[in-house]
C-alpha positions as CSV (number, residue, x, y, z in Angstrom):
1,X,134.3,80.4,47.3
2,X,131.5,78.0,48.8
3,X,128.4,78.5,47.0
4,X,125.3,80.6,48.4
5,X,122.4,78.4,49.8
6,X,119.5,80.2,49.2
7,X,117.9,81.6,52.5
8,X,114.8,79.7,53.4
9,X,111.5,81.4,54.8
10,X,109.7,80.5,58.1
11,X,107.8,78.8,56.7
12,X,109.4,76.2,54.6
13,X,111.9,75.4,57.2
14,X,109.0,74.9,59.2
15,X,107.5,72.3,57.1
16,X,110.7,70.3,56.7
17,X,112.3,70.5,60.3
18,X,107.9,69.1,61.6
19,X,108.2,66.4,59.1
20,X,105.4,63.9,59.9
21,X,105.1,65.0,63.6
22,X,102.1,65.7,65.0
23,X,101.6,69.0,66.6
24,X,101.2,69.0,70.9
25,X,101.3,72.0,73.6
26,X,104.4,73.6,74.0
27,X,105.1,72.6,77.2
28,X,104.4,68.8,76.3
29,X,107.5,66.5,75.1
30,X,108.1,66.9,71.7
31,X,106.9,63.5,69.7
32,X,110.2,63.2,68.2
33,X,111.4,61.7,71.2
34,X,114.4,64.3,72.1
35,X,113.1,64.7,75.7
36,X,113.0,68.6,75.0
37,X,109.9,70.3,75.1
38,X,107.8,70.8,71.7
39,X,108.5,74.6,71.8
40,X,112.0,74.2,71.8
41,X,112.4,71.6,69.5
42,X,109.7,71.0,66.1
43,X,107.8,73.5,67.7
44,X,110.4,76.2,67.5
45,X,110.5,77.0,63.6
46,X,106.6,76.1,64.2
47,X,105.5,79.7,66.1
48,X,108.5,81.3,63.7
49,X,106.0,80.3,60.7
50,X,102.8,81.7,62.3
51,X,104.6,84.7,63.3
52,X,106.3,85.5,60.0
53,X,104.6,88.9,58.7
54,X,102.5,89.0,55.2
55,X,102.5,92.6,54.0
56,X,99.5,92.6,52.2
57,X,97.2,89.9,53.6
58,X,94.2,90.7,51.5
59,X,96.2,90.3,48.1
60,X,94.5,88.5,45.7
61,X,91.3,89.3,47.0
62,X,88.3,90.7,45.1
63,X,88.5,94.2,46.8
64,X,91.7,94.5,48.2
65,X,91.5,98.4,48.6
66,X,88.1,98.1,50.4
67,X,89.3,95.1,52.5
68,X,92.0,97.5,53.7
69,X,90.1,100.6,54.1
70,X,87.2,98.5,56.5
71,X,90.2,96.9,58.4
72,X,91.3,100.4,59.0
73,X,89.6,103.6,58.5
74,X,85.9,103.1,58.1
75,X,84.0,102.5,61.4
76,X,81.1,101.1,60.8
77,X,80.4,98.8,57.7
78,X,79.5,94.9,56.4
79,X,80.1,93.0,52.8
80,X,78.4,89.7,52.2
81,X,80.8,86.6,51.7
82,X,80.5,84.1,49.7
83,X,82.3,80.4,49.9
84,X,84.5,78.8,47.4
85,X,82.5,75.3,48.2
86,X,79.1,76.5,49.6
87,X,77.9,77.4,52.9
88,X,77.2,74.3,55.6
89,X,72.7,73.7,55.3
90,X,72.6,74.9,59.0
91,X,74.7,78.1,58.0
92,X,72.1,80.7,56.3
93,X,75.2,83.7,55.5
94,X,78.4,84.3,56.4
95,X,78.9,88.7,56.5
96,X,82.2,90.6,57.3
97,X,82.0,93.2,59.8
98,X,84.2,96.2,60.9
99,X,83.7,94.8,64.5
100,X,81.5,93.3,66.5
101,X,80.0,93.9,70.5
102,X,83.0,93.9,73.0
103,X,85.6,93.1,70.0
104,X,84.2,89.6,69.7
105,X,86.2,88.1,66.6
106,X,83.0,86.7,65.3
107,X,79.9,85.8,66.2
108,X,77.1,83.2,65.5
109,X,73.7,84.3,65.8
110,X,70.7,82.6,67.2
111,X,69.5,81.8,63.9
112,X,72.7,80.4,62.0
113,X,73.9,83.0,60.0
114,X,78.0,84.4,61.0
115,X,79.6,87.3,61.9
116,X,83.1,87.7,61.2
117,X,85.1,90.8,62.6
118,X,87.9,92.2,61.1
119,X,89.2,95.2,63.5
120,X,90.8,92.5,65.7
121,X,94.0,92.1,66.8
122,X,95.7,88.9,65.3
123,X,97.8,86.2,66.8
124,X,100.2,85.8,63.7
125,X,101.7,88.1,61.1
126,X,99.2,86.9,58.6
127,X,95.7,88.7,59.2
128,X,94.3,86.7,56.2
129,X,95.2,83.4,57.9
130,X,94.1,84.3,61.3
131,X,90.7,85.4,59.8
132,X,90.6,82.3,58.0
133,X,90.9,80.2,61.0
134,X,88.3,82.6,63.0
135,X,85.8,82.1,60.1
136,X,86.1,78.2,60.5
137,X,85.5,78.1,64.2
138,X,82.2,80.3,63.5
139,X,81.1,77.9,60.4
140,X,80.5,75.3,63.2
141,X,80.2,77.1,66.8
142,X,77.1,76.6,68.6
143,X,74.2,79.0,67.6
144,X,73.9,82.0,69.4
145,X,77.2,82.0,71.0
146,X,81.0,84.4,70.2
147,X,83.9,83.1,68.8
148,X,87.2,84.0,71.1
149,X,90.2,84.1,68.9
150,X,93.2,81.9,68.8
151,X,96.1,81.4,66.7
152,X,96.2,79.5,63.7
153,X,97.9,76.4,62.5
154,X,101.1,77.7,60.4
155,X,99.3,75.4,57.5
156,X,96.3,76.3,57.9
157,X,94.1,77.5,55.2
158,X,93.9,81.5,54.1
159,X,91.3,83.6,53.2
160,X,91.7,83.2,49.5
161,X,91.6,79.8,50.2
162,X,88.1,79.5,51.7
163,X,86.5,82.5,49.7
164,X,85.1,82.3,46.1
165,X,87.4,84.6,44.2
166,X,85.3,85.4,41.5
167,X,82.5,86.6,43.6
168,X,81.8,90.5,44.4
169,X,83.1,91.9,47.6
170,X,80.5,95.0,48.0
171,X,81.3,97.4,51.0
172,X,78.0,98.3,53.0
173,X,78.8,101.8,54.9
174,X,76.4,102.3,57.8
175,X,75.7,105.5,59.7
176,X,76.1,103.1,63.2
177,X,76.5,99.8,64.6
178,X,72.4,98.6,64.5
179,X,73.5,96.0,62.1
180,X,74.7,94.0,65.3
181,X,71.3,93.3,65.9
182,X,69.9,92.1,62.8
183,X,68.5,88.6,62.6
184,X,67.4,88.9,66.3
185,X,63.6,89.2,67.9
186,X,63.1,93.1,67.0
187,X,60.9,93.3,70.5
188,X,64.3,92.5,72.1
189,X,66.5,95.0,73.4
190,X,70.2,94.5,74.2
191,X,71.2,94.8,77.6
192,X,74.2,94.6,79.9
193,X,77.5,94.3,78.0
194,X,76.6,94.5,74.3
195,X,73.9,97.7,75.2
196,X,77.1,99.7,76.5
197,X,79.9,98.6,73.7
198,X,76.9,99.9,71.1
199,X,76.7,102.6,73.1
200,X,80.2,103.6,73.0
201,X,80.5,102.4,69.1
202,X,77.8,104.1,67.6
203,X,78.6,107.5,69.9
204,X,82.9,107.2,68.3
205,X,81.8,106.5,64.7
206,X,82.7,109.3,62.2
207,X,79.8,109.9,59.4
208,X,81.5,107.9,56.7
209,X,80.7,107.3,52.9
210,X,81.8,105.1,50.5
211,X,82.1,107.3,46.9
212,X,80.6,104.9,44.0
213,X,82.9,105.7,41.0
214,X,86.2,104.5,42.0
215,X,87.2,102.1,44.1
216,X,88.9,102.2,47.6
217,X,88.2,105.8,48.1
218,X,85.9,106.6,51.7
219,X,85.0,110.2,52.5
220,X,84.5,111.1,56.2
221,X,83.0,113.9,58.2
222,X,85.4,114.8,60.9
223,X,84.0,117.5,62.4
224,X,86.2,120.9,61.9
225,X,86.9,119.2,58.5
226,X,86.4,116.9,55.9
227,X,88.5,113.8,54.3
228,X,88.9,111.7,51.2
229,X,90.8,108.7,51.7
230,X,91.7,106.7,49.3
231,X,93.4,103.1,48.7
232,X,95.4,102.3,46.1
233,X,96.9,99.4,44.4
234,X,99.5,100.2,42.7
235,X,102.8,100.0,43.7
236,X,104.3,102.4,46.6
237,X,107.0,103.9,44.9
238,X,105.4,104.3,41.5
239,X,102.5,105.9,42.7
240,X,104.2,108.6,45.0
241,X,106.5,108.9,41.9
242,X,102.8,109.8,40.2
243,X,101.5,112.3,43.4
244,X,104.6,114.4,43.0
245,X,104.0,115.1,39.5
246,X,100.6,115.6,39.9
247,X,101.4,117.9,43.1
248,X,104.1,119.9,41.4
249,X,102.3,120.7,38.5
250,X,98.8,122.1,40.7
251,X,96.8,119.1,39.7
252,X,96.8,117.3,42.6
253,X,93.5,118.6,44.1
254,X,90.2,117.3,44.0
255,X,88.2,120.4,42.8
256,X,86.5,122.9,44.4
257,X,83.5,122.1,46.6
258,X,81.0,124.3,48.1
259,X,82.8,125.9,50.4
260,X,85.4,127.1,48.1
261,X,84.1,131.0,47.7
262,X,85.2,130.7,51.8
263,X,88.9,130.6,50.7
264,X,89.3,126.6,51.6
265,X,89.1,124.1,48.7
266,X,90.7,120.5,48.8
267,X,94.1,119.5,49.1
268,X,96.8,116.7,49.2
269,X,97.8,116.5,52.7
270,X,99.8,113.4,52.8
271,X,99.0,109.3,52.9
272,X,98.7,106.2,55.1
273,X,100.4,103.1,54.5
274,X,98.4,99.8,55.7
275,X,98.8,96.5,54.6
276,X,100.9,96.8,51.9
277,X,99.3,99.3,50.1
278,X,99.2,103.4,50.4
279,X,96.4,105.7,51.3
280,X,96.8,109.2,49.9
281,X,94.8,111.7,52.4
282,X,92.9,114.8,51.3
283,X,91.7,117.5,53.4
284,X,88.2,119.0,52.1
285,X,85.9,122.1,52.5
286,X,83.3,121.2,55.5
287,X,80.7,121.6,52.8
288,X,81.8,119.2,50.3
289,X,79.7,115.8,50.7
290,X,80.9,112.3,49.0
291,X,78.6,113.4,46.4
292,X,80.2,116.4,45.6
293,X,83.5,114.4,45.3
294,X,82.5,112.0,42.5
295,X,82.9,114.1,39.8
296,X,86.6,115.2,41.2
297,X,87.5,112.0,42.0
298,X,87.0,110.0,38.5
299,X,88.8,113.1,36.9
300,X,91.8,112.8,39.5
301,X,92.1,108.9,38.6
302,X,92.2,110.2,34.5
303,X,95.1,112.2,35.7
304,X,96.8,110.0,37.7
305,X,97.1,107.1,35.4
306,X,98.4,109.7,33.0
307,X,101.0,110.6,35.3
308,X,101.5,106.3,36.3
309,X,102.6,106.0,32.7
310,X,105.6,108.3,32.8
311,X,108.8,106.5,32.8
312,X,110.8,110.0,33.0
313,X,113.5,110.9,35.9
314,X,111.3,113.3,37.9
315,X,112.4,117.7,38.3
316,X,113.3,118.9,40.7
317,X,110.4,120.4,42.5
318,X,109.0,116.8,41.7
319,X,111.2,115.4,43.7
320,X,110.8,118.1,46.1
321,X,107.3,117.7,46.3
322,X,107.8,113.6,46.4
323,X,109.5,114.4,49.4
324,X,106.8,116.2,50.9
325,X,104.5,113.6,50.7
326,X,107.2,111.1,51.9
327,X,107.4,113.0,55.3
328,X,103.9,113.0,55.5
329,X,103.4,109.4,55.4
330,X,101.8,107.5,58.5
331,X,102.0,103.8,58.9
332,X,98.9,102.2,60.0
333,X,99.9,98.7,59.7
């Protein structure tokens, strides 16, 4: 029997079938000197690199739940950044944001300082890299101008690669998208296009909060009800493994807010999955605030590394209720 070769990924038959030529449109002659077109010759494995999709983009990052849960369910909120070598002199900040006026990917304001956007869509599978390239552009665009996005080089440097990992990433939840005009002349108002995508932002934007004592959990006021949702890191199957437990044996509610002598108290409803990592989903009592869930939540995470640690084949109405939660799954991304 001939012996296996070991499959190769996009990207590293990219890098050998480029070699040491340069990369040109796709429509222009490749520089190899076929006489085909760079798209269908170097080019081709190429766009198969910068297409190939990275399930969790933000892994390795300080704040991989809260990098998930701004690119995806809170919509209206900032972090500061900092660089692994330093800022550029004319480049005061550099600040992550939900998104920006008319979906810009980023933005450079009047006075320096950089906006990056991260509810964008992407031109590769890699949403780390594509940022990365984005933030680049904006390090050097001209001042007071938006950064229109393109896709990146399929070498081309990642977030974790431009970011100092050892830095804090520290979620700022706003109540509405004002933040877009910071760093501008206060007596200026914004007009035309920017004054109606405000507009329409700030009037969509669910009341949101960020709870304080674990990390990656947002509760949101949607109106005829309340919602916890939280992001976790640990692994998929291992932690609906956990839920099930949890849910079969009654102790996978939050507590009991306010509202509970109505007859509604919190539940497990189901999860998200979104960039590699799941979002369990709990309904709450109108009355319960993110304040009211801090308590609940650090005593849930007690008992859900308890149940994490359990090696043992789950029961039946485990696996029943394991089930449950698997049907109930959504898949953001």
């Amino acid at each position: 029997m001939a012996k296996k070769r070991r499959p190769q990924t996009p990207a590293a038959t990219a890098k050998e079938s480029e070699g040491s030529y340069p990369v040109v449109g796709a429509r222009q002659p490749c520089p190899c000197g076929s006489g085909r077109r760079y798209k269908a010759c170097h080019g081709r494995a190429a766009a198969h690199a910068v297409t190939e999709l990275v399930r969790r983009p933000f892994e390795g990052l300080p704040g991989e739940s809260d990098w998930v849960a701004l690119r995806e369910l809170v919509p209206a909120a900032t972090a500061r950044l900092t660089l692994k070598d330093g800022l550029p002199d004319d480049v005061p900040s550099v600040t992550l944001a939900t998104v920006l006026p008319m979906a810009w990917p980023a933005l450079r304001r009047d006075n320096g300082e950089v906006l990056l956007g991260l509810q964008n869509d992407t031109a590769s599978g890699d949403l780390s890299r594509d940022l990365a390239s984005t933030l680049q552009r904006a390090l050097t665009a001209r001042p007071g101008s938006p950064v229109e996005g393109q896709r990146p080089e399929p070498e081309g440097p990642r977030l974790q690669d431009l970011l100092d990992l050892d830095a804090p990433f520290v979620p700022e939840v706003h109540s509405g998208f004002e933040f877009w005009l910071d760093g501008t002349d206060s007596a200026e108002q914004p007009s035309g296009e920017v004054a109606a995508s405000l507009e329409r932002a700030n009037s969509a934007a669910i009341p949101t909060a960020r709870l304080a004592g674990v990390e990656g959990a947002y509760w949101c006021d949607a109106g005829d009800k309340n919602h916890l949702r939280w992001v976790m890191t640990h692994p998929e199957e291992q932690l609906l493994d956990a839920l099930a437990r949890l849910h079969a044996a009654g102790g996978s509610s939050l507590g009991d807010g306010p509202s509970a002598a109505e007859g509604e108290g919190s539940r497990l409803v189901g999860s998200f999955r979104a960039h590699g990592l799941t979002v369990p989903v709990w309904d709450l009592p109108v009355g319960m605030t993110s304040e009211d869930c801090e308590k609940p939540a650090a005593a849930f995470a007690e008992r859900l590394a308890e149940a994490l640690a359990v090696t043992a084949p789950l029961t039946a109405d485990e696996r029943r209720a394991r089930s449950g939660l698997t049907n109930r799954q959504v898949t953001l991304s």
